[in-house]
N, C-alpha and C positions, 0 to 999 in steps of 0.2 A: 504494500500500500504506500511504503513512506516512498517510492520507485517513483510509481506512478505521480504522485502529487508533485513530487520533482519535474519530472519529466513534462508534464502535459503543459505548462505554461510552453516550452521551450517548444513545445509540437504542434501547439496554437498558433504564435510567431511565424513559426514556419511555415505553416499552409497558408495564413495568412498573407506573410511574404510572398508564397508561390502564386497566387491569386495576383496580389495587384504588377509582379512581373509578367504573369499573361496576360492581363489588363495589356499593360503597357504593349508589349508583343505585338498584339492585334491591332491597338489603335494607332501604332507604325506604320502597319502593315496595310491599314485604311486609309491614314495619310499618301503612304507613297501609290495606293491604285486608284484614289480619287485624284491626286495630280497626273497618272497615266490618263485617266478613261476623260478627264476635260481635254486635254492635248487631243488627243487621238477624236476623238468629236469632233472637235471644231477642224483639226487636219482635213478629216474628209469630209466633211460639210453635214456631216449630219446634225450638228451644231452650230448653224452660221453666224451668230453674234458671239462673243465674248461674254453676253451674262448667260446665255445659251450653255455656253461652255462651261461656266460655273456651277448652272443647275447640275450638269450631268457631273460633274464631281460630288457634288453634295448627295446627288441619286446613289450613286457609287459609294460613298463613306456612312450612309444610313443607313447601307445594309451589314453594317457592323454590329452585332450586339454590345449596349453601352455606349455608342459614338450619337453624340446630341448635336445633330448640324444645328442646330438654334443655338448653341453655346456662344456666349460673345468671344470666348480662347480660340475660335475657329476661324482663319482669315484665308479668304484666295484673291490672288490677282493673276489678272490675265494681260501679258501684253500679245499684239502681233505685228512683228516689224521685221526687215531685211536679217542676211548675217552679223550687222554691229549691234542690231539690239535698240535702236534710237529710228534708223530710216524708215519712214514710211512705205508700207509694202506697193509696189505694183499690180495693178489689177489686168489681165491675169499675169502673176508671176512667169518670170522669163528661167532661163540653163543661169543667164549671167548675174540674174537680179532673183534667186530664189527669195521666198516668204517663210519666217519660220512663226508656232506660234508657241507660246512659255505661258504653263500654268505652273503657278506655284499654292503651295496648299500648307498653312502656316496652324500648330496646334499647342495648346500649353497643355500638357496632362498633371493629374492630380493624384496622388495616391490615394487609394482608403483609409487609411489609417497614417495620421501624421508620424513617420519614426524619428528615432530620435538617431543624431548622428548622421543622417544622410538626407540628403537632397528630397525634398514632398512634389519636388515639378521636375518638369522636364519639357524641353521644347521640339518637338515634333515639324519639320520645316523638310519639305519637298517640292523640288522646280523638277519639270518634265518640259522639255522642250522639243517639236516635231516639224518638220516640212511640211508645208500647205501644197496641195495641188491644184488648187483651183484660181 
């Protein structure tokens, strides 16, 4: 008995811990495919605006269990400009004058449990950037 009473705080913790490092895990993992799946939209137009393209990341990251795109910690921007990043694209882009378009998908996570000694946030930040074809 006096085992157990020792132990179980320490196996509490621990699962504990295990829980919000999968937390974290997935809501990575939702970060970096809702900046894939806005890129990749708007690339091939099945997203043609830029808040277009933001919906469909948010679509993407919702089907996270736990991921609350209404969170204000959740920020994307979309730009769509030449290779420097600044030029205005060409309508239709040229071989010489490609269009690239850059979703970036910005998150603050929180632990469950505030621990002591280590970090309670973390910053979750993904740019995905794609050639336009059209």
């Amino acid at each position: 008995m006096v085992e157990l009473a020792l132990l179980l705080p320490i196996l509490v913790f621990g699962l504990i811990g295990a829980a919000d490092l999968a937390r974290a895990f997935a809501l990575q993992l939702a970060v970096v495919n809702g900046a894939r799946a806005g890129a990749e939209a708007y690339a091939i137009t099945f997203s043609p605006t830029t808040a277009m393209a933001q919906r469909r990341a948010m679509d993407e990251m919702s089907r996270t269990p736990g991921m609350d795109v209404s969170n204000p910690d959740l920020n994307i921007f979309t730009t769509v400009a030449q290779a420097d990043g600044v030029t205005a694209c060409l309508r239709p882009p040229t071989v010489d004058t490609p269009c690239f378009v850059t979703v970036e998908v910005q998150y603050v996570f929180h632990t469950i449990v505030p621990w002591p000694f280590i970090p309670n946030t973390a910053n979750f930040d993904r740019s995905t950037t794609m050639r336009t074809f059209y």
